[in-house]
N, C-alpha and C positions, 0 to 999 in steps of 0.2 A: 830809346832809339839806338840800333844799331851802329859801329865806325863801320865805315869801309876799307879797302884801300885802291891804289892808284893802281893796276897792272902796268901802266908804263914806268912806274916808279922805285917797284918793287923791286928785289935785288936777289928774291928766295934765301933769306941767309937764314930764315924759322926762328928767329929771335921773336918776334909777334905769338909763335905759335907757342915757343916754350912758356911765355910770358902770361899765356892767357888762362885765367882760374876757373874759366869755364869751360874748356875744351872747344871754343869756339872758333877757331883758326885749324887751318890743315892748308899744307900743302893741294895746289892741283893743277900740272903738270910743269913752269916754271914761273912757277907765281903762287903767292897764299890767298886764301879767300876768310872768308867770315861769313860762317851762319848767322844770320840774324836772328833766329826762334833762338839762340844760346846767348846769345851777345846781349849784354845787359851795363854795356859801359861799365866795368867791373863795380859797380855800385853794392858796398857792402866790403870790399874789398880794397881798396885803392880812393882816392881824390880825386882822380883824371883815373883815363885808360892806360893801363899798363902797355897795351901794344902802343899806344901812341907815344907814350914816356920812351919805350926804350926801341923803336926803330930808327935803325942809322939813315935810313933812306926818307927819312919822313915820308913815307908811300900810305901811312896811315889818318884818312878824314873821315868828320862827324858826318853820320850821313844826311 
């Protein structure tokens, strides 16, 4: 299952984005999104989601 995050929450700072081993975060216009066909809870890679670990805005939830 995909995270999401909050657009009201977000802050666009791309910490989520650098953070993601999947390429699954990008910017889109001030605010980051998450594909969910990429997004795989970094499983295989991480405990928890890395975007959700290191966003200062906590704008990042389970979907």
């Amino acid at each position: 299952m995909a995270m999401t995050i909050d657009a009201d929450a977000c802050t666009a700072c791309g910490t989520c984005e650098d953070d993601c081993p999947n390429g699954a975060i990008r910017m889109k216009g001030d605010t980051c999104i998450i594909n969910a066909a990429l997004c795989n809870e970094c499983d295989g890679f991480a405990d928890e989601p890395r975007c959700l670990m290191g966003c200062p805005a906590d704008a990042i939830l389970p979907a």
